[in-house]
N, C-alpha and C positions, 0 to 999 in steps of 0.2 A: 186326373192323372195322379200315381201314388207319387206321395214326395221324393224316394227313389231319385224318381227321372223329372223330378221339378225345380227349373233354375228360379231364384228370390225374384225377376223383377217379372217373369213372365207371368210366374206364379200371384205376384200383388194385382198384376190388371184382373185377374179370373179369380182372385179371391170374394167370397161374400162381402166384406167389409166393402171393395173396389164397385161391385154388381149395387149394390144401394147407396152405392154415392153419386154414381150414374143414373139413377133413378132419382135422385133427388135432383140432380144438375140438371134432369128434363122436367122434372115439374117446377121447378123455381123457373125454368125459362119461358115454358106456359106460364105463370101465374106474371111474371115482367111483361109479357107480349099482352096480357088481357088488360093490366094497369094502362099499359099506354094506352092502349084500344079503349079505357075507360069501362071495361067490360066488370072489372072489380076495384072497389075503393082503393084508393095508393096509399091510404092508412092501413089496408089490410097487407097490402103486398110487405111493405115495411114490419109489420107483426111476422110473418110469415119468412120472412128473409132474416131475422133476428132470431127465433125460435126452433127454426125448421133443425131438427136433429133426429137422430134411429140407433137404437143399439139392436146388434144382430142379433143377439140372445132374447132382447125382447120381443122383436120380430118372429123369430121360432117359436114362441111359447103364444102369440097370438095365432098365428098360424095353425096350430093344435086345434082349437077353435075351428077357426073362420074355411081352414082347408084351404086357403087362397091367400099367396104370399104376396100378392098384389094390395090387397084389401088390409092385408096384415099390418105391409107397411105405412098406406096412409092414416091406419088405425094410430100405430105408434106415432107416426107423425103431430096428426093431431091432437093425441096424449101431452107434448109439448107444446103446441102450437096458441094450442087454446081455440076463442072463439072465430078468427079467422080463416083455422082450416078448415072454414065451410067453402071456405075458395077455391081449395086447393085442390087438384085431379077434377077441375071446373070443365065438363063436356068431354072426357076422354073418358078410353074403354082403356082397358089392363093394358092390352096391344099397342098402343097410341106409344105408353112409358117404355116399356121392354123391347119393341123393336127399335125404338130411336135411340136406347141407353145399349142396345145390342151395338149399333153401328158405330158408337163410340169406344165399346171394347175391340168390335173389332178391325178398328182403326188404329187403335192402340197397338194391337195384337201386331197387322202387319207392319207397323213400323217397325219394332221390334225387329220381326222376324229381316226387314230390307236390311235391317246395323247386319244382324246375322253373315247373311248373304254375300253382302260386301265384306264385310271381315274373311269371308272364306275364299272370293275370289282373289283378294290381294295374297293370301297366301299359295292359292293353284298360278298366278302370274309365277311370284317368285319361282314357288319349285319347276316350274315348267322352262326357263329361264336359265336356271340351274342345270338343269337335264337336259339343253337344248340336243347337246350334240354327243348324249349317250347311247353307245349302240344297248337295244334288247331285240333281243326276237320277237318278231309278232305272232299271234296264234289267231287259229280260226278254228273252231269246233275244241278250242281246247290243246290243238296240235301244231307244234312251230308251222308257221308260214315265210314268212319272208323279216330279215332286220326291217326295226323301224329304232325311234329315235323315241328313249324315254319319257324325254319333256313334253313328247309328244301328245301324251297320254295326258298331263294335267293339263296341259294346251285347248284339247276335247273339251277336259271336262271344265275348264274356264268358260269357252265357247257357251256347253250347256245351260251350267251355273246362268251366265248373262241371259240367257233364253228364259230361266226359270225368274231374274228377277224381273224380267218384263211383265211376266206373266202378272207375278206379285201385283206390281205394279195397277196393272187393269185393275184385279180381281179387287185390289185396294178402293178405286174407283167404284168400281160397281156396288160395292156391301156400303160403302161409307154415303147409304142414302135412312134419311127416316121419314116419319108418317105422323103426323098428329089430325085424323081424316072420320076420328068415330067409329062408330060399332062395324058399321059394315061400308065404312069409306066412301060415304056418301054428304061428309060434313055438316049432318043434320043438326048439331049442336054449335057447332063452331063455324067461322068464316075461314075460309081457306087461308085467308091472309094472316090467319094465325100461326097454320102449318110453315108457310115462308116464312113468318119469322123467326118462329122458334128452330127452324130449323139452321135459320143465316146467325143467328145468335150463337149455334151448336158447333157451327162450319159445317153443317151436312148440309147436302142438295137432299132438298124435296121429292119425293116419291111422284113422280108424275097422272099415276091411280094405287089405288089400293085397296083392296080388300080391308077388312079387321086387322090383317098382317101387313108387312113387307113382303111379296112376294118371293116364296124360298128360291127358284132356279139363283134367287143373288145367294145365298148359303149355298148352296152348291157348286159353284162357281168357285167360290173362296175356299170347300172343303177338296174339291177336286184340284185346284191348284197345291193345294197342300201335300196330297197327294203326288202330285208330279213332280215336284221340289223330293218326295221321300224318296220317291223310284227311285231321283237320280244319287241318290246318296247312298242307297242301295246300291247300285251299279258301283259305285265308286267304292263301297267298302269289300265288298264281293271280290273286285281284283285285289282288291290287300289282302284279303284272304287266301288266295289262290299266291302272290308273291309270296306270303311267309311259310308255305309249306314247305316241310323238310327238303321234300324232290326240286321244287322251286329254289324257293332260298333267295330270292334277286333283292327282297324287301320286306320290314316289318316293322309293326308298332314298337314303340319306344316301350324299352322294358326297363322300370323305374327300381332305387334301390329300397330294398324290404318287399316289392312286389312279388307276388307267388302266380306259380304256372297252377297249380293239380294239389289237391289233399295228398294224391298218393304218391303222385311222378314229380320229383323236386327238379327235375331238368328240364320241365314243360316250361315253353314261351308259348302262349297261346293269342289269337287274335281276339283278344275280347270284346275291345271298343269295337272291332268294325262287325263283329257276330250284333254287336248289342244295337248296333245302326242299321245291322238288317232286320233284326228283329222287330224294333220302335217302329221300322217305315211300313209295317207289314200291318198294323195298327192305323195308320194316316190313312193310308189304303184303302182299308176295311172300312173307316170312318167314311168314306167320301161317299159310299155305300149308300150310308144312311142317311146323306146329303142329298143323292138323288133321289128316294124315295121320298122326303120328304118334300117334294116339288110337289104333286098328288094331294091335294085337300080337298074335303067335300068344302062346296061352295065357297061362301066367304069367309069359311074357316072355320079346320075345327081344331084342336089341341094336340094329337096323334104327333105330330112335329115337335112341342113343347118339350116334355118329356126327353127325348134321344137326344134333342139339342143342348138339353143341360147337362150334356155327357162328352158328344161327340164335338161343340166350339171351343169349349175348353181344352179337353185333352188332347186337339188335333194340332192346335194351336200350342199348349207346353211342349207336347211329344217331336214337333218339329223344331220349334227353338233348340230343345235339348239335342236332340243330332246333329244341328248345324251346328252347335258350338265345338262337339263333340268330334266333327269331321274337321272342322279346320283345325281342331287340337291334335288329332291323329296325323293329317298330313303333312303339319308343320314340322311336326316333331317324329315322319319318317327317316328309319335309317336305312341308304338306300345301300347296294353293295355292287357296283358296277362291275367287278372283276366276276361276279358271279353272275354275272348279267351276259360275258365276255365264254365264260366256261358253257352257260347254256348254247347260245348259239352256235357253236362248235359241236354240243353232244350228236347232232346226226351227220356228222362226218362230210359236212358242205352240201347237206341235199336241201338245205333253205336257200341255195344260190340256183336252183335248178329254173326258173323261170327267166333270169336273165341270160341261161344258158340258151333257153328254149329260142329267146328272141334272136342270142347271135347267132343260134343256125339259118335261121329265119333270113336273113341280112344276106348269109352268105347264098341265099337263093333255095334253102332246100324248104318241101313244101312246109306248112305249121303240124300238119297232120304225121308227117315222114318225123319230121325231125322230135316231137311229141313221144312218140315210138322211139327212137332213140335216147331219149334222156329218161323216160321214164324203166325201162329194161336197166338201165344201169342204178337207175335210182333203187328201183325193187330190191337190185340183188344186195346195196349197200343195209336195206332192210333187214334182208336174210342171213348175210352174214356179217356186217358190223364191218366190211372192208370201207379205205377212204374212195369219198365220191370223185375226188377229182383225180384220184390213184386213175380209178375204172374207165372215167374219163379219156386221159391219156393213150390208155391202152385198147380204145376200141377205136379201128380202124374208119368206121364210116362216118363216125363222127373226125378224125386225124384230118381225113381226104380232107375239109370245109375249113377247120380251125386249127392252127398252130398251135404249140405249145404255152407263146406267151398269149395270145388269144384266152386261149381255155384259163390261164393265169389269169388274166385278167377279170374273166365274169366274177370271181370270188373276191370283188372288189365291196367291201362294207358299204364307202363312201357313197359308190352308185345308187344303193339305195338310197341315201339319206341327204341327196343332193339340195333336194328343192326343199328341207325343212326350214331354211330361212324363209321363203316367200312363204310358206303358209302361215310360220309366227307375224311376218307382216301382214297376212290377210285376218287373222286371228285378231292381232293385239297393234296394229297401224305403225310396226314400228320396228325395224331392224336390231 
């Protein structure tokens, strides 16, 4: 991921310097697990745990060479080491170090990403909280429907948000396994009970089989949850975008002093953070892509996977960090305008009250079909000519016959809609 869109601590776990230190942390804990086991002298382990060092740039410039940055590194290692690192990378294949230093990063990764998460829903609680008892109009396809209740809306997307950290969650479970099992995960070199302990040493669970790999469907698992963490952040900057529009107006990003809208148009306020968090998530997306393909290996493995994953772990992982921060910074720091929230549901002249109209004809016995025909004839004509709905209301007799005047007053009641948003914050969030 370009530095751009890279925050400092996401960025250290997926730096090179972080990827071979993690490699070293798996073979120091193989070469500890063989000392016990007496499998190598405990004078060598001791040479080996005093010595063991890699510079990156050295590592690169063998790599030019060897073509194999696996080899590269215990190259350099050795270079320090001396005559003990003939111990070291003792019975393992490339795979053995890189998938079990992979589930360290990306154990790293998701924790990260849970701080994320949770910082974003205490901020969707608050604002949701805030907003409990705002009226907005609701839309469907884009077009007023019926009032609902603003805080509604972060309410949702709290809900979601908790959905998505479950998900984290698992997907954290499943990747944070490794493998120290041999070429083609048959333990030909080593006894299994080495794999246990180097992996109880690491805090990873052991791979239960294996291939030469880790079995990808666990990276996809982890790329695809990434994935649906961005969806929803998408979704959620998508309506900020749709609130700041001119027509809109009901809410927008915080516009900062010295900030600029446009090179050309000095009066533009534009939604950038949340344009910029639909865009990032369009990326996660795409990534998760190449998550499932890489599920697909010949036999016990070939390298097709290698490659993409040195692209798509890393940058699924920054790319999502960076929007979660970026979304809870957006929404905290919305400015909402409820008075304008108050002028929209008003702009079609009471025809968002037309379904509780529907129901109290309903009530007063007339059919749903009859009375349907009724409210939508008056509804049209408020269409066609911009007259008040409940003016038209009034004045047609077949609807008059069923409903009074305070009647008909009455369906243009806000509150009716917005009765039961207590209980659902309590179903929501367990607490009035």
């Amino acid at each position: 991921m370009i530095e751009r869109y890279t925050l400092p601590e996401m960025g250290a776990i997926w730096s090179e310097q972080n990827k071979f230190q993690k490699w070293l942390e798996v073979e120091l804990a193989v070469c500890e697990v063989h000392a016990e086991m007496g499998t190598i002298p405990r004078e060598a382990l001791e040479q080996i745990k005093s010595r063991a060092k890699f510079s990156v740039e050295r590592i690169n410039e063998i790599e030019k060479t060897t073509n194999h940055d696996v080899i590269a590194f215990t190259t350099n290692l050795a270079e320090n080491i001396g005559e003990a690192a003939r111990f070291v990378h003792y019975g393992l294949t490339s795979s053995d170090v890189v998938d079990t230093a992979n589930a360290l990063l990306l154990r790293d990764a998701c924790d990260l990403l849970l701080q994320k998460v949770e910082a974003l829903l205490d901020v969707l609680k608050h604002r949701a909280f805030e907003f409990k008892d705002t009226p907005q109009i609701g839309r469907t396809h884009g077009i007023h429907a019926e009032p609902t209740s603003f805080g509604l809306t972060f309410a949702l997307w709290y809900d979601e948000m908790r959905r998505n950290r479950d998900r984290l969650k698992t997907a954290r479970e499943t990747i944070v396994v490794g493998k120290i099992s041999g070429a083609v995960g048959t333990f030909a070199l080593l006894d299994p009970q080495v794999e246990e302990k180097v992996c109880a040493r690491l805090g990873l669970k052991a791979a239960p089989v294996s291939t030469q790999i880790i079995q990808r469907d666990r990276y996809a698992e982890y790329l695809c949850t990434l994935a649906i963490i961005a969806s929803s952040l998408d979704k959620f900057a998508l309506n900020i975008r749709h609130w700041q529009r001119t027509e809109v107006q009901e809410a927008q990003e915080r516009f900062t002093v010295g900030q600029k809208g446009s090179s050309a148009m000095p009066h533009k306020r534009n939604p950038i953070i949340s344009e910029r968090i639909c865009g990032i998530a369009r990326i996660v997306r795409a990534n998760s892509l190449v998550g499932l393909e890489n599920v697909a290996l010949w036999h016990e493995r070939d390298i097709s996977h290698s490659s993409a994953e040195r692209v798509v772990l890393p940058d699924s992982s920054i790319a999502l960090d960076y929007i979660l921060q970026k979304a809870a910074s957006l929404i905290e720091g919305l400015v909402v305008y409820p008075k304008r929230m108050l002028q929209n549901l008003q702009f079609t002249k009471g025809l968002v009250f037309s379904g509780q109209l529907l129901l109290a004809l309903t009530q007063k016995g007339v059919s749903r079909e009859t009375a349907y025909e009724w409210v939508q004839r008056n509804a049209m004509k408020v269409w066609e000519t911009g007259e008040n709905f409940r003016d038209l209301l009034k004045e047609d007799a077949e609807i008059n016959a069923h409903l009074s005047i305070a009647e008909i007053d009455g369906v243009f009641e806000i509150d009716t809609y917005l009765r039961n948003v207590d209980q659902i914050f309590d179903r929501v969030f367990g607490v009035k």
